[in-house]
C-alpha positions as CSV (number, residue, x, y, z in Angstrom):
1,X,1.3,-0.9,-24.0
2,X,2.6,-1.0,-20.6
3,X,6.3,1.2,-20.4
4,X,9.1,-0.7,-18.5
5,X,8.4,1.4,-15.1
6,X,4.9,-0.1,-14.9
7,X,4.2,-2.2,-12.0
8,X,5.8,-5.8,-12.0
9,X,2.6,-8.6,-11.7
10,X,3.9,-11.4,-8.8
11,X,1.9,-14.8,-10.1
12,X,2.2,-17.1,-6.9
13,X,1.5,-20.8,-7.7
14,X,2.3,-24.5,-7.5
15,X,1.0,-25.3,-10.6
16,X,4.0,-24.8,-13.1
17,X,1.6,-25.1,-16.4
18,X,-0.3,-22.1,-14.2
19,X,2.3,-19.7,-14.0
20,X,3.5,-19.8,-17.1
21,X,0.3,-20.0,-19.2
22,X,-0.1,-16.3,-17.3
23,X,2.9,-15.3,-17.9
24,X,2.1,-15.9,-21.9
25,X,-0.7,-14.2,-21.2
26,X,0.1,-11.2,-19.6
27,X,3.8,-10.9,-21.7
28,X,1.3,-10.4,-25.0
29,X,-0.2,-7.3,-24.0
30,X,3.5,-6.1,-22.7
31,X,2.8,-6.8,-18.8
32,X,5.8,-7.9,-16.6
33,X,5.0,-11.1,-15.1
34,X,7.5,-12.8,-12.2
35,X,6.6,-16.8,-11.1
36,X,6.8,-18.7,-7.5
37,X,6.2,-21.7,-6.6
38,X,5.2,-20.9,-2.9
39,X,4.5,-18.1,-1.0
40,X,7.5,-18.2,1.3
41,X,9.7,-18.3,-2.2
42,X,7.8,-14.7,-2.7
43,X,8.3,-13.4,0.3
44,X,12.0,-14.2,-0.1
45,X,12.6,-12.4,-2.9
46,X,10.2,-9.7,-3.9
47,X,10.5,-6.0,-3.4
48,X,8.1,-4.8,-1.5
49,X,8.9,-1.3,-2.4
50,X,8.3,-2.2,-5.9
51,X,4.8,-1.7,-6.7
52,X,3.3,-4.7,-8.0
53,X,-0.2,-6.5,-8.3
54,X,-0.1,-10.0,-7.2
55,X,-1.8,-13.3,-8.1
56,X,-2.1,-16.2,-5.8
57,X,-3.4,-19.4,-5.5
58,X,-5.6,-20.6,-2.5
59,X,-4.1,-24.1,-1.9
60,X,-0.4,-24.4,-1.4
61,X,2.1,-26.2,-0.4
62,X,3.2,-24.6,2.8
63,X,2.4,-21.1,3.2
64,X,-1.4,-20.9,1.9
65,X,-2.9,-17.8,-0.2
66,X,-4.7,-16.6,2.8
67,X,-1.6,-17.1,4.8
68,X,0.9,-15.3,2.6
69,X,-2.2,-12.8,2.3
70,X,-2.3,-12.1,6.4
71,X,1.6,-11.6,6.0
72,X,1.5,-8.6,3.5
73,X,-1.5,-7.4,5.3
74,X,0.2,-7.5,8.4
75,X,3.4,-5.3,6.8
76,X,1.2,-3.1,5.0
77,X,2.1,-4.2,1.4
78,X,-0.2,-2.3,-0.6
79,X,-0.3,-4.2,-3.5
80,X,-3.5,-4.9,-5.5
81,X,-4.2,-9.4,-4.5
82,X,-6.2,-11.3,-6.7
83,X,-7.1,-14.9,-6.1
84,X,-7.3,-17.1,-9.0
85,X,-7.9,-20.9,-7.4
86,X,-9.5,-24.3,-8.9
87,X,-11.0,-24.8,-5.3
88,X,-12.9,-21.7,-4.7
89,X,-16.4,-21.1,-3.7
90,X,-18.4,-18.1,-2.5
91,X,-17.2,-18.1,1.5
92,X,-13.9,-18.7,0.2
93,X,-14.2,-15.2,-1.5
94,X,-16.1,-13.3,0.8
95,X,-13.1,-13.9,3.5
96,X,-10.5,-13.1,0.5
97,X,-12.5,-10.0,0.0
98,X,-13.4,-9.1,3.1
99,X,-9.5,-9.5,3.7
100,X,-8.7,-6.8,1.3
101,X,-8.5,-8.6,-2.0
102,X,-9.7,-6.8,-5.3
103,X,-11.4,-9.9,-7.0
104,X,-11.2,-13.7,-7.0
105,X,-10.9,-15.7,-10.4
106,X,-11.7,-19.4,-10.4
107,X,-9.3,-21.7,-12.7
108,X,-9.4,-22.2,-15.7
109,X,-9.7,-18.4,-16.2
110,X,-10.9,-16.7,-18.7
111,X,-8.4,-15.2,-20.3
112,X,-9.7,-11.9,-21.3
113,X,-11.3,-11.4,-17.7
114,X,-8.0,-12.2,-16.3
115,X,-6.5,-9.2,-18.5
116,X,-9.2,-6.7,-17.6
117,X,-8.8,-7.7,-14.1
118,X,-5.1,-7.2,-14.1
119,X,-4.8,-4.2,-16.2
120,X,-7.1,-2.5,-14.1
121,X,-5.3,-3.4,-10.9
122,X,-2.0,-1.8,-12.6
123,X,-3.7,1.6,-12.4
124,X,-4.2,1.2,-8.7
125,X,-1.1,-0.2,-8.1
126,X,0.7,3.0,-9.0
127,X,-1.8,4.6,-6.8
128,X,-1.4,2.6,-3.9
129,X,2.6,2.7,-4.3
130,X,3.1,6.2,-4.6
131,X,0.5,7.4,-1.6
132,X,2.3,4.8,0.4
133,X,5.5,6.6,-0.9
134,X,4.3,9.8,-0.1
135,X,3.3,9.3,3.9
136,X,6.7,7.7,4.4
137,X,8.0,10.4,3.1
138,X,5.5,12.4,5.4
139,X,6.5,10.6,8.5
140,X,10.0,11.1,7.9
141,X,9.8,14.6,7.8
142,X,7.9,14.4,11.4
143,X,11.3,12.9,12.6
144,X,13.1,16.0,13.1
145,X,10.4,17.3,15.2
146,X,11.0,17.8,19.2
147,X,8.4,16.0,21.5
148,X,7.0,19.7,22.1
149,X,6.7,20.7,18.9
150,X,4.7,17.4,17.8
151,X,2.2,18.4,20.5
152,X,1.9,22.1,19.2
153,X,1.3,20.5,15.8
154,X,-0.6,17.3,17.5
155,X,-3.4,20.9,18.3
156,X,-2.4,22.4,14.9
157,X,-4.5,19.5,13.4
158,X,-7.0,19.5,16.1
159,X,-7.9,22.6,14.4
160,X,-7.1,24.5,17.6
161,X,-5.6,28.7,17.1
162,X,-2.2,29.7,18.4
163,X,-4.2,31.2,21.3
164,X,-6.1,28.0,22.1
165,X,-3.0,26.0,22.1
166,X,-0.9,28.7,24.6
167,X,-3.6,28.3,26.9
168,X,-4.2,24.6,27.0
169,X,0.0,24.4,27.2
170,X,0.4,27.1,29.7
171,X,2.7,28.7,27.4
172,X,2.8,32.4,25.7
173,X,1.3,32.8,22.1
174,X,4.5,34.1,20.6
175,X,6.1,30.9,21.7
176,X,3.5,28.2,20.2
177,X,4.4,30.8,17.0
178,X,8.0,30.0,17.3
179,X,7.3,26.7,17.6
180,X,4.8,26.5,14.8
181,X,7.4,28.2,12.7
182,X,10.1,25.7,13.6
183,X,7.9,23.2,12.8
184,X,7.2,24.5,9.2
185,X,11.0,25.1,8.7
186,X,12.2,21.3,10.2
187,X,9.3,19.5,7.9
188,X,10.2,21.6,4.9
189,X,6.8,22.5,4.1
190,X,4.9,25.2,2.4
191,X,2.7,25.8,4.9
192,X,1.9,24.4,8.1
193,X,-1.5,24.0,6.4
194,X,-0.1,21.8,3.7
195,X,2.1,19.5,6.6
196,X,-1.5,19.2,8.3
197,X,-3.2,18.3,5.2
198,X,-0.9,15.3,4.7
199,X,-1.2,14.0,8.0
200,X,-4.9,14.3,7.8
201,X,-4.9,12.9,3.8
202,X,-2.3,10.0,4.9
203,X,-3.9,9.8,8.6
204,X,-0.9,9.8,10.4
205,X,-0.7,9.7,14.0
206,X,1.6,12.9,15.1
C-alpha cells in the first residue's frame, strides 16, 4: 500500500474515459493519481518539486507528449515519463526512449502491466526526487563560497595537494589551508572530502 507521502502519478490526456479509467486503476492499489487534459494544463499547475511519475499521451491537442516531454527535459524535471498512446509504433518509442522515457505502453493497456510499470517507477521517483533534492542543496551550500575559494576547491576535486595548489596559485601552503578550512566551515561539511564527494556524486560544476 502506497503511504500518503508517496509520489503523486500526473496522467496527461485528452481522452476523458482515459484518465479516469487510470485513475480507477491506480486508486485500487492506493496510488495518487491527478488528470489533464493537455500538457500546457500540466505545466500550469503541477509541482515540480513534488516528486511524481507521469503518463502522457502522444497526440494532443496543443502541446504534444514529445513536446511537453522536451519542456521538463529542458527544466530538469526528473520525474519517471511513460508513454501510453493508441498511435504508437516502434520509431515512435525509440525517440521517446532515447528521450529519457522509462517505457512506452500502447492503448488499450493492459491493466496489470500498467501497474507494474507504474509501481516500479514510484521507487525511482523517490530516488530521482531526493538526489535532485540533495545537489540543490549541494549547490546552495557552494553559494557562500568566495571566487578564490571555489578555485582552491575547483583543485581540491582535481585531486590536487595543498602544495600542488599553492604552487599552481602562486600562493603559500598555509593560505590554500586557510582557505580550504573556510571552505569546509562556509559549506558546513564534515570534511572537505565529503563536500568533494557530492560535487563529484551530483557532478556539479564548482
Amino acid at each position: 500500500m502506497q503511504c500518503a507521502t508517496s509520489p503523486a502519478v500526473h496522467i496527461i490526456d485528452d481522452d476523458e474515459d482515459l484518465r479516469q479509467s487510470l485513475v480507477f486503476l491506480l486508486q485500487s492499489v492506493d496510488i495518487l493519481a491527478l488528470t489533464y487534459p493537455s500538457a500546457t494544463a500540466f505545466l500550469q499547475e503541477f509541482d515540480p518539486d513534488e516528486p511524481a511519475v507521469v503518463i502522457v499521451d502522444v497526440r494532443m491537442p496543443g502541446l504534444s507528449g514529445f513536446q511537453l516531454q522536451e519542456r521538463l527535459t529542458e527544466r530538469g524535471y526528473p520525474a519517471p515519463l511513460i508513454f501510453c498512446s493508441a498511435h504508437g509504433d516502434i520509431p515512435m518509442s525509440v525517440r521517446a526512449m532515447r528521450a529519457g522515457a522509462v517505457d512506452f505502453l500502447e492503448k488499450p493497456y493492459q491493466s496489470q502491466r500498467m501497474l507494474e510499470v507504474v509501481q516500479a517507477q514510484l521507487q525511482e521517483a523517490e530516488r530521482a526526487f531526493a538526489q535532485q533534492t540533495s545537489r540543490r542543496g549541494v549547490q546552495e551550500r557552494l553559494q557562500s563560497l568566495t571566487p578564490r575559494e571555489r578555485e582552491v576547491l575547483r583543485l581540491v576535486v582535481d585531486g590536487m595537494p595543498s602544495q600542488t595548489i599553492a604552487r599552481s596559485l602562486g600562493t603559500s601552503v598555509k593560505t590554500v589551508d586557510v582557505h580550504r578550512a573556510r571552505i569546509k566551515a562556509k559549506t558546513e561539511s564534515e570534511s572537505l572530502g565529503t563536500l568533494v564527494r557530492d560535487v563529484l556524486l551530483h557532478r556539479i560544476s564548482v
